[in-house]
N, C-alpha and C positions, 0 to 999 in steps of 0.2 A: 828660670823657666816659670812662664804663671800658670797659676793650676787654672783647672776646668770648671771655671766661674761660669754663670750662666746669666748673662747681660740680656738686656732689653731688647725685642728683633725690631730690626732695623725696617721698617713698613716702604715696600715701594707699592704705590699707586701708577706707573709708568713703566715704560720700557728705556726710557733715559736712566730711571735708578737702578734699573736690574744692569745695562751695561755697565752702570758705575760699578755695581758691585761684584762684576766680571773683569773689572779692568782693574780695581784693587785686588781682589784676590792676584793676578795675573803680575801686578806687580811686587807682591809677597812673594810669590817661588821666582823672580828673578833677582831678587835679594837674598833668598833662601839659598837658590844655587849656585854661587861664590863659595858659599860653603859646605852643604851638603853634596853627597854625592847620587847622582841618578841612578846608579847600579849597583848594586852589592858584589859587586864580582873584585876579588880583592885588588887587581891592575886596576880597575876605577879607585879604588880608596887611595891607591899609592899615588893616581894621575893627579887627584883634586886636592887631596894632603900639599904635593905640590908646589898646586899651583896658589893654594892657601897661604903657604910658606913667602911665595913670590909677593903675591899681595902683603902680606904683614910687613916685605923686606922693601916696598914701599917701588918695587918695579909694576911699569903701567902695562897691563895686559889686554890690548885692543884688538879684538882680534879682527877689525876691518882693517887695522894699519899694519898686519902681520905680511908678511910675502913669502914664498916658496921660492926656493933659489935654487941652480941647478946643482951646490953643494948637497942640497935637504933631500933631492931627488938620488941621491946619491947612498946618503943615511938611508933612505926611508928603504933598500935593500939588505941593508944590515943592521936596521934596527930591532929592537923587541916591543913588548907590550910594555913595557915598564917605561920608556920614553914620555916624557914629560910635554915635551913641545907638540904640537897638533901639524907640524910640518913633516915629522919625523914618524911620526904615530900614524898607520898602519889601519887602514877602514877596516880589514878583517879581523882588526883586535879589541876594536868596540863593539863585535858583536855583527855587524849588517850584514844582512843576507839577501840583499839585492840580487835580480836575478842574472846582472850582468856583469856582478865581479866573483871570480876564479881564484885559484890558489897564486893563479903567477900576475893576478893585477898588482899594479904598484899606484893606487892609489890610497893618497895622508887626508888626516881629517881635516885639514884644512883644506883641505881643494873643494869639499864636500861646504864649506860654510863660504865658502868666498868666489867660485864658478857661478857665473849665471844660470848653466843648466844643470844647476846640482841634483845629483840623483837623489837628493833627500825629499826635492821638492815632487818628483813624481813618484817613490818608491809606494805612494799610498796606493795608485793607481797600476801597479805590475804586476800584482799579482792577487787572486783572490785570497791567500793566505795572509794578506795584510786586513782583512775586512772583519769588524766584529763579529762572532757567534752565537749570539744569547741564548741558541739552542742548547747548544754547548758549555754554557755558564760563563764566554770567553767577550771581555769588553774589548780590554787592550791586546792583541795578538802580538804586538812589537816586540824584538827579544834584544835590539842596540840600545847603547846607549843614551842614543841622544832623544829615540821614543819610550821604549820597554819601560821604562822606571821602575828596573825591578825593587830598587831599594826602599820603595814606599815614602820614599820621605817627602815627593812634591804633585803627588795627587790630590785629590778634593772630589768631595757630593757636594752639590748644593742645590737643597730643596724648596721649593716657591709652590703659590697657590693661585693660581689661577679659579674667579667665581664669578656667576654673574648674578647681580646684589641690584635687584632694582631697576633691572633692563640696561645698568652698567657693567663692564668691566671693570673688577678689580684682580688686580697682579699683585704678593705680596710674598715677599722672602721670608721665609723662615729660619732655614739654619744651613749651616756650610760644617761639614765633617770633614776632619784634617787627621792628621797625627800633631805628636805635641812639639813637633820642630815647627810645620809650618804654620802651627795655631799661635805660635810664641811670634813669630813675624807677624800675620795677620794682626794680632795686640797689640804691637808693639808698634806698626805700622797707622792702625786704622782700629782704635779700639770701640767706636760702636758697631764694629759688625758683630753682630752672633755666631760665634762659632765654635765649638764641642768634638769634642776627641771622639774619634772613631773605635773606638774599644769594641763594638758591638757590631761592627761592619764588615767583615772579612775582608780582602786584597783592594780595600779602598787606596791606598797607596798609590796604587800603578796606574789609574787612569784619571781622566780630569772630565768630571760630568757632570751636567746642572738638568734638575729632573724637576719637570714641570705637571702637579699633579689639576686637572683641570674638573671643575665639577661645574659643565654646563646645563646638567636637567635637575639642579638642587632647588629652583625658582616655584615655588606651587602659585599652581594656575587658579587663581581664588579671587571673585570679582567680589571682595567686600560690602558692597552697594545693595549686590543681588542677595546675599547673603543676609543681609539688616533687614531688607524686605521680608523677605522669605518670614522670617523669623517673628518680627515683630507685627506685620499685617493682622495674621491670623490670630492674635490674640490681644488685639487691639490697643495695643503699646505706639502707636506710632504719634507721634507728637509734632508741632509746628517748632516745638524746640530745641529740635533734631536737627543739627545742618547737615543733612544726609552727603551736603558735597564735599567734605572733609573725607570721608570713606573711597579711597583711592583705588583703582586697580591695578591689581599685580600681576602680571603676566608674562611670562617668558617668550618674548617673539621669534618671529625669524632675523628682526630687524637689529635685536639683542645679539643673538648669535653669528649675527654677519659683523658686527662689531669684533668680535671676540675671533671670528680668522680673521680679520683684517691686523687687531693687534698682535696675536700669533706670528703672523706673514712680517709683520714689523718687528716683532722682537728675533726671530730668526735672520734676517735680512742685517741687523744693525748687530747683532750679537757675531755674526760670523766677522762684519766686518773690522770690527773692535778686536776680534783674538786676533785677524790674520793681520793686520797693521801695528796692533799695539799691545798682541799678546807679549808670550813669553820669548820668542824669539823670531827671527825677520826671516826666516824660511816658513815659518807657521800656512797653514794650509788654511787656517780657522778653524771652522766646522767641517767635521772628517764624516761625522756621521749622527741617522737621525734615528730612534725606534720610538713606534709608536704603541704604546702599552693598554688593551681593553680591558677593563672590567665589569662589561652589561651595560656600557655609554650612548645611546640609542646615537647619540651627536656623535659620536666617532664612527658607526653604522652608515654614514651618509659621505657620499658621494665627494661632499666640497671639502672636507680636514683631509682628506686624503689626497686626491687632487692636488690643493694647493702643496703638502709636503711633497709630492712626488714631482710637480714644476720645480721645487727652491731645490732638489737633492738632483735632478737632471741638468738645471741651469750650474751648479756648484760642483757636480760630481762628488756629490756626496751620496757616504751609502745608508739606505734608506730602508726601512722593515717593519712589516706590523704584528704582533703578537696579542694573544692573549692573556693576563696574569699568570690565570690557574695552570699554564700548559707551558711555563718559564721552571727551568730548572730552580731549587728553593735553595741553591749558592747564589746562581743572581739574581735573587729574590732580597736575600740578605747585604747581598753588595751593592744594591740601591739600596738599601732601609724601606723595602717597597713591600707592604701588608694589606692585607683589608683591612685592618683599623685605621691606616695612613691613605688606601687608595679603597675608600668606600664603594658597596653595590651600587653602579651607575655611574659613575667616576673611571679616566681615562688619566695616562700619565703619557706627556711627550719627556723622552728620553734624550738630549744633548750632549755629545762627546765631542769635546775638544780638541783639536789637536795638542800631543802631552810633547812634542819638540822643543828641546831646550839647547841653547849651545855649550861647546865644552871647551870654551874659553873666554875671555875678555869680562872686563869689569865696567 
């Protein structure tokens, strides 16, 4: 296990390297989950123990080449939770509480990963007790397997900076908090990212989030030019040896900040479509859900950051909310890493939830 070194951050200027570093992480817990387990619950330890076992014993576990046979359908009435195979194994034993399986459905978890209209792919959408709470201090509300991760081992934060530096956009990662299972992949995988144990995070574990803290009114409005004038006229400093046009202006525009949703709109749009293609597993929904976090951001007061998330979360059926820091319970305060030393007066944070779906078979 490598300890909690603190490596050099990895600088994205783009919304190409932030997906890269969405799509690494993303393939770190599909490495991860071969061997860890998603739930704490001890029928998952015994299921993944396993299926651990099978892989070491060098059997190939695909589970698109798996089939349900009318033998399995047969098991899958008299089997228990302790069943190893996902033909045989029993949706109500991973936890789902889908609102249209009963005590006497006989549906295996395989039918759930291998149906076209798998009820995993709309469970997000049945009910509102599937939808985050932040009121409530609640990210992940999932209590199955293949979402809940109660076991903590393949959740993640990862926090980025969004500035505008000169009438540009800059985007820049900072750090990704893990536990020390999936920080030893991350490493082991991809060791210039930055990435640092979660010791100080509460239930970081259980959900997968990339929090983007944005400081669009940090630009001062200060016309240099006018300023040398001002100053120097009046006491007769002013010299021909002055190239007064070297003294630039700096101003924060409108034309700045339409940059800045436009790349927003773009990093949203290509982030969803990177998890739901090439996240962690091919039922993945992407992006589940969006919150929008104020702290005094005159730029999130306005009409267009709102708008546009509330276009991308209706076209995606994602869910969508806007909050203020101070009036967030201070567990999910803590379970973002999210402070006023980290999200300064006048600074706004977009909040990113993943879908955290993983499958419970195949290598």
């Amino acid at each position: 296990m490598m300890p909690s070194a603190r490596r050099s951050n990895l600088v994205d200027n783009n919304v190409e390297n932030y997906c890269s570093t969405i799509q690494q992480i993303a393939n770190s817990i599909k490495k991860l989950e071969m061997m860890a387990t998603p739930d704490n619950d001890e029928n998952c330890e015994d299921f993944k123990r396993k299926q651990f076992n099978n892989m070491l014993n060098g059997d190939h576990l695909d589970i698109k080449q798996l089939k349900s046979s009318d033998v399995a359908k047969e098991l899958l009435e008299r089997s228990d939770s302790i069943e190893s195979h996902l033909a045989v194994l029993n949706l109500r034993d991973i936890g789902c509480n889908h609102q249209e399986l009963t005590d006497q459905s006989q549906v295996s978890v395989l039918e759930i990963h291998n149906r076209s209209a798998s009820w995993c792919n709309n469970c997000i959408n049945t009910t509102s007790a599937h939808t985050p709470n932040f009121k409530s201090g609640t990210i992940n509300p999932f209590v199955c397997w293949r979402r809940g991760q109660r076991s903590g081992n393949l959740g993640f934060l990862h926090h980025s900076q969004l500035n505008l530096i000169g009438g540009k956009v800059s985007l820049r990662s900072d750090k990704i908090y893990t536990n020390s299972l999936l920080q030893a992949m991350i490493y082991n995988l991809y060791p210039n990212l930055n990435v640092e144990l979660s010791d100080r995070i509460p239930g970081l574990g259980t959900s997968m989030v990339s929090i983007i803290i944005m400081h669009p009114d940090t630009e001062s409005v200060v016309d240099r030019k006018s300023e040398l004038k001002s100053m120097l006229s009046p006491q007769m400093l002013v010299s021909r040896h002055i190239d007064q046009s070297k003294f630039n202006t700096i101003k924060s525009s409108e034309i700045s900040k339409k940059t800045m949703l436009e790349e927003l709109q773009n990093l949203l749009e290509k982030s969803h479509t990177t998890w739901k293609l090439n996240g962690i597993s091919n039922d993945s929904s992407g992006i589940i859900g969006i919150a929008l976090i104020n702290n005094g951001s005159k730029y999130v007061e306005k009409n267009q950051l709102q708008n546009m998330l509330t276009t991308f979360s209706n076209k995606n059926n994602v869910w969508y909310s806007k909050y203020d820091l101070d009036k967030l319970p201070s567990s999910l305060r803590d379970g973002l890493g999210l402070s006023h030393d980290s999200v300064p007066d006048g600074c706004s944070v977009l909040c990113i939830i993943f879908d955290s779906i993983v499958d419970l078979g195949g290598i």
